[in-house]
N, C-alpha and C positions, 0 to 999 in steps of 0.2 A: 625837639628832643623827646618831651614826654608822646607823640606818637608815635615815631622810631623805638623808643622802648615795648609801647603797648603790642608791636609784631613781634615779641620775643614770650608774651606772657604766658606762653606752654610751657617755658623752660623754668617759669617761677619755683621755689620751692613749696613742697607740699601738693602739687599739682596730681601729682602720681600718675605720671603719663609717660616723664623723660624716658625711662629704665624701657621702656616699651617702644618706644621712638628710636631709643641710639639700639634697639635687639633689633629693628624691622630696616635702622638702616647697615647695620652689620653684617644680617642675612644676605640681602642685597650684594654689597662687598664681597662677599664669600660666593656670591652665585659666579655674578661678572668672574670673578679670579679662576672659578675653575671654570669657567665656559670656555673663556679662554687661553686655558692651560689646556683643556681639551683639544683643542685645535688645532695648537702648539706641538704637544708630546705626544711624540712616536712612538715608544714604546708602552705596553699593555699594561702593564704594573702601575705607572704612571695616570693610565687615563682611567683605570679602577680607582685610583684616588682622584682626581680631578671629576669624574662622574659622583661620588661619595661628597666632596665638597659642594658641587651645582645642590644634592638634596637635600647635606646640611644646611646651605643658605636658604633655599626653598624653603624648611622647616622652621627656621626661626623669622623669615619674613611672614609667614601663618602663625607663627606663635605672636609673634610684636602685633600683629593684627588683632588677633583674636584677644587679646589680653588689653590693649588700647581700647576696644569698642566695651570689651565686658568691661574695665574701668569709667568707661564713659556711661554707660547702660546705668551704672549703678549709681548715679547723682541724680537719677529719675525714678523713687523707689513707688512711683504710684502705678508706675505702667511695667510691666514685665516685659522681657525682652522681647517676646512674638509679638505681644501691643505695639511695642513703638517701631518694630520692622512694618508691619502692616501698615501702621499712618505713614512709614517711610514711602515705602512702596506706592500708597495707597495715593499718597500727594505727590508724585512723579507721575504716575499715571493717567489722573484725574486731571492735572494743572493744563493736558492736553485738550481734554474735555470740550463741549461747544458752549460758546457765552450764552447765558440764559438768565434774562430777569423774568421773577414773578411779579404779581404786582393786587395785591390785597390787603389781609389782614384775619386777625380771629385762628378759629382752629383750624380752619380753610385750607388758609394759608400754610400754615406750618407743616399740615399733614402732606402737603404735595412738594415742599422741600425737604421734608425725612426722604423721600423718592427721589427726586431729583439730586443731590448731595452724591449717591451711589454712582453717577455717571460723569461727572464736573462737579472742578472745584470755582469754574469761571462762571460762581452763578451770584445772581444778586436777587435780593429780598426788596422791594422796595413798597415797605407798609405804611397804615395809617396813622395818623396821632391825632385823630377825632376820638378815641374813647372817653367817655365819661362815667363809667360804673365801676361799680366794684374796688377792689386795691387800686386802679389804677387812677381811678376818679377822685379818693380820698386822697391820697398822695399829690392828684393834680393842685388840690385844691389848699391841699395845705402847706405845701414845699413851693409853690410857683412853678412845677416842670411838665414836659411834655407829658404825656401815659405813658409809662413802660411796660404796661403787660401784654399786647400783641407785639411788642420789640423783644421781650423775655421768650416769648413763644417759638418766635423765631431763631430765637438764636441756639436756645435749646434742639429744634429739630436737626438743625445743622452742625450740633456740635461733636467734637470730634475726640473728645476729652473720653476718662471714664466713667460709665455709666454714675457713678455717683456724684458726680459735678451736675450733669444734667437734674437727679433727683432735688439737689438742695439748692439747685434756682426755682424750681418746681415747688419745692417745700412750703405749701401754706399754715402759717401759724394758726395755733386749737383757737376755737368760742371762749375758751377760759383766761385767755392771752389777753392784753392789754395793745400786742398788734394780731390780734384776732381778723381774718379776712385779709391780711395780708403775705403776698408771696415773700419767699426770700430774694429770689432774683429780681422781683423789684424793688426792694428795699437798698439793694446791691447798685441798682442803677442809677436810683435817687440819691443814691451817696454821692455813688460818683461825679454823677451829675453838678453835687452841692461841691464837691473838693476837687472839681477842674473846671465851673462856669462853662461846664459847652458839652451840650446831649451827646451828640454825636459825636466827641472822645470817650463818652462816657459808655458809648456803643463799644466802639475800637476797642476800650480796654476790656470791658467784657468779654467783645469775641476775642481775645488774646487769652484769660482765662478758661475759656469752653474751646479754644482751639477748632473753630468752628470752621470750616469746607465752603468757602464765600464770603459774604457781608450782607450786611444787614445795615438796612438807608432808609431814614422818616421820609416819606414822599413832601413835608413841611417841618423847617424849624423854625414857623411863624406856630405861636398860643392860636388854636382855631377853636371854633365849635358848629358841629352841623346842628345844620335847622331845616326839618321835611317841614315843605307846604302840601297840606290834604289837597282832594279834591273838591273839598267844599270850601276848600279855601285858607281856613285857619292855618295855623302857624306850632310847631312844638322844636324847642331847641334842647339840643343833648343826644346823641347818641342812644343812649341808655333808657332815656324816657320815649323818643320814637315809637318803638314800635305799638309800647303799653297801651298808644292810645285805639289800636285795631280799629284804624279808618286809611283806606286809599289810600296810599302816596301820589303827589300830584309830579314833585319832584323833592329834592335836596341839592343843598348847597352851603358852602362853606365859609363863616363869620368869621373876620380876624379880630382876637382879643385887645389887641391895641391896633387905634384907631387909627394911630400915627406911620402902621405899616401896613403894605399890600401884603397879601396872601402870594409867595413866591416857591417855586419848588426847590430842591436839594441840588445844588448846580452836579452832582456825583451820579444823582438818578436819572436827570436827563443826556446825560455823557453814555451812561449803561444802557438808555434804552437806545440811543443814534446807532450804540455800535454793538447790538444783542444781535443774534443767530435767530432766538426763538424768544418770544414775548408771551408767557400764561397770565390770561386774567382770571382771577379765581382758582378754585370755587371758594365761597364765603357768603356773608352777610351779602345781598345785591347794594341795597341802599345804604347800608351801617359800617363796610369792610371795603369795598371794589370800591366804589363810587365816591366815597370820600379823599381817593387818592385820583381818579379822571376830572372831576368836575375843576383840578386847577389846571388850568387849559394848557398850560404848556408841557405837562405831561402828557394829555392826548394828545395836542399836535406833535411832541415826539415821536410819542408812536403809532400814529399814523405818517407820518413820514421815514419812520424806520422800514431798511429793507428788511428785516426779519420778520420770519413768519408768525402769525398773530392765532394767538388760541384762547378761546374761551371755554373755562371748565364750569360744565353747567352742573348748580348744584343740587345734588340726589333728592331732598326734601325740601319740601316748602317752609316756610318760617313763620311762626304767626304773629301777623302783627306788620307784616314787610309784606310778603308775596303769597298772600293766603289765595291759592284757586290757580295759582301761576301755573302754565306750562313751559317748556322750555323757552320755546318762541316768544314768550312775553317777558322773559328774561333778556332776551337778545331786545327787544324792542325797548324797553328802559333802557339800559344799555348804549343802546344809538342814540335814545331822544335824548340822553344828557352827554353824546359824547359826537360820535362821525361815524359815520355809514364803514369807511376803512378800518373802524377799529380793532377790530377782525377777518380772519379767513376762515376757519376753522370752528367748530363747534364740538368738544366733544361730550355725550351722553351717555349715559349711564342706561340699559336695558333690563339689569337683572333685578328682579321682585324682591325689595325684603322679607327676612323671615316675619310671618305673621306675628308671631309676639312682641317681637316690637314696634312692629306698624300699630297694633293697640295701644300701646303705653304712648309712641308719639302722638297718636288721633285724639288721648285724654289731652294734649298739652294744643291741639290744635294744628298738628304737621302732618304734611301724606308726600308720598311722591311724587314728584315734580315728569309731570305728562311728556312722554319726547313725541313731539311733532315734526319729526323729520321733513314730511314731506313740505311745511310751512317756510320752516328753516330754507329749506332746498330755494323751495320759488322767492324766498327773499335775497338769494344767488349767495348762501354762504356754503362750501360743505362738509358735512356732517359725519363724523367718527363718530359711529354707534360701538358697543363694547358693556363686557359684564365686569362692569370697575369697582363694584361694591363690597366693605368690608365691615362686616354687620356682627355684631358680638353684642358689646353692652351698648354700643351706637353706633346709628347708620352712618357712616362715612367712605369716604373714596379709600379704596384700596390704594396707599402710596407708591408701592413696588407695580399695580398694571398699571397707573396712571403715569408715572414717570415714563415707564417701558413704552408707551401707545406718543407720547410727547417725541421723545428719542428716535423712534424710527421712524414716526411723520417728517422729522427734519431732517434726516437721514434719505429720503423716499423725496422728499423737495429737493435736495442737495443734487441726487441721484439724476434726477430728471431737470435738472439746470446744465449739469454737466453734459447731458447726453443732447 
């Protein structure tokens, strides 16, 4: 009985919709009566009123519209009415979109989902939960939960809300705070996390808040911690402390916090990547972002066994401390040594020079641009999208609107010539 009731709860009192409802179906009544009085009556006098009735119904089935949506508009006073047409629009249009996971972490990441979000809504995130620094590391360490600041990052680029929801998961609390150095959106997710026992609701309900264009999926919801081995052998675990120690990466790989379980992926990201269109790894951290999410193996044999098409966004600057001297190709070649030769098709490069002023301030910190060796790349049989993707202001980063754009029509241009 009580769900037989619940299909009537427009008509509840107070709703303020009825009066708008019995005008749209009135209108209606009145169209139908003289369309077909119209029809009917032969004489002229007659079908001047019966044409008069067809536009008084027309008019009030527009008015019962118009007056039902502006009722309804206004129980959403954060979004204006052209806001929430556009996300109307925007998510009919989009929902058609091509399936697309990415799969990193950092700002990397996020920067190349504010791009991609503009063309599908069928895209997925599927990032790291190796960090240990920062808000994210103290929170790990003192609440027992995964990192949420590259999950925060993410969901923020994707989110579909207004601008001001994105600011205040963004919002880091002042040095004079008591939560000093911490985000609001992580705070947010560590709540949640606490008041539903399970990260990934704690995701869900977020992106429901930020109304976010996708999902956003921990490549683990095993406690991990990465640990690069040098080339000389030694050992440093954490994330955060990596690269500090500016020697060689031999490799990395992934410690599970309890002993008592295997290191397992997100059975949701392996499901996304079996059934993606197009696969981006990167750009981000090589060793600290990307590779914390390949090294559990049945993410790379997903995808490399996915038919979609595989792209690596090779990143603008070198990092110090990770890939100091790297060229592209040696990017790609870490890359395979901890993953499979298939894990890729595609390479795409970055050709345009940054401004010199900033290339000073990065050279004090230790970063320069990352060398495209195309023709290395080529004879290691992968091929190469060269392009001027760079968007250099206060930092060098990938332009997300040509990176998305150059992603879209490769798969587009693959699609093309399958067909043909």
């Amino acid at each position: 009985m009580a769900k037989f009731l619940k299909k009537f709860r427009w008509l509840y009192p107070g709703i303020k919709i009825k009066r708008w409802i019995f005008l749209t179906v009135l209108g209606v009544g009145i169209l139908v009566f003289g369309a077909v009085r119209f029809f009917n009556d032969e004489e002229i006098f007659l079908r001047i009123l019966d044409i008069g009735g067809v536009v008084l119904g027309a008019g009030l089935i527009i008015g019962g519209i118009r007056s039902m949506l502006r009722s309804l508009l206004s129980l959403f006073p954060s979004f204006s009415s052209g806001e929430l047409l556009d996300i109307v629009y925007k998510k009919r249009f989009l929902e058609k979109g091509p399936k697309v996971v990415a799969i990193g972490g950092g700002h990397g990441l996020s920067t190349l989902l504010s791009g991609l979000k503009e063309y599908t809504t069928n895209l997925i995130a599927i990032v790291t939960v190796a960090d240990s620094g920062g808000s994210s590391g103290r929170l790990r360490q003192e609440f027992d939960v995964l990192p949420p600041g590259d999950i925060r990052n993410c969901l923020v680029s994707l989110a579909d809300s207004p601008s001001l929801m994105g600011e205040l998961f963004q919002y880091r609390f002042k040095e004079d705070s008591e939560l000093k150095g911490h985000n609001f959106g992580n705070l947010f997710i560590t709540a949640m996390t606490q008041l539903t026992g399970d990260f990934k609701r704690a995701i869900e309900e977020s992106s429901k808040v930020l109304a976010i264009r996708g999902r956003v999926l921990p490549s683990t919801l095993n406690k991990v911690s990465l640990i690069a081995e040098y080339q000389d052998g030694s050992l440093t675990e954490g994330e955060a402390e990596i690269p500090k120690k500016k020697r060689r990466i031999k490799k990395v790989y992934l410690k599970s916090l309890d002993a008592q379980r295997r290191i397992t992926p997100t059975l949701e990201a392996i499901e996304a990547i079996k059934s993606a269109q197009v696969i981006v790894i990167g750009p981000g951290s090589l060793y600290t972002s990307i590779l914390p999410n390949l090294v559990i193996k049945e993410i790379t044999q997903a995808v490399v066994e996915s038919p979609g098409l595989k792209i690596y966004v090779c990143n603008v600057m070198t990092q110090p401390g990770e890939t100091d001297g790297f060229s592209a190709s040696e990017h790609v070649k870490v890359l395979l040594e901890h993953t499979h030769p298939r894990i890729l098709d595609y390479c795409i490069l970055n050709t345009r020079h940054p401004p010199s002023d900033l290339l000073k301030r990065y050279a004090q910190e230790g970063a320069y641009p990352v060398r495209a060796d195309t023709s290395v790349l080529e004879k290691m049989g992968y091929q190469v999208i060269e392009g001027e993707f760079l968007h250099a202001t206060d930092f060098i980063r990938h332009d997300p609107a040509k990176l998305a754009k150059v992603i879209i029509e490769l798969l587009h241009k693959e699609s093309l010539g399958k067909i043909i």
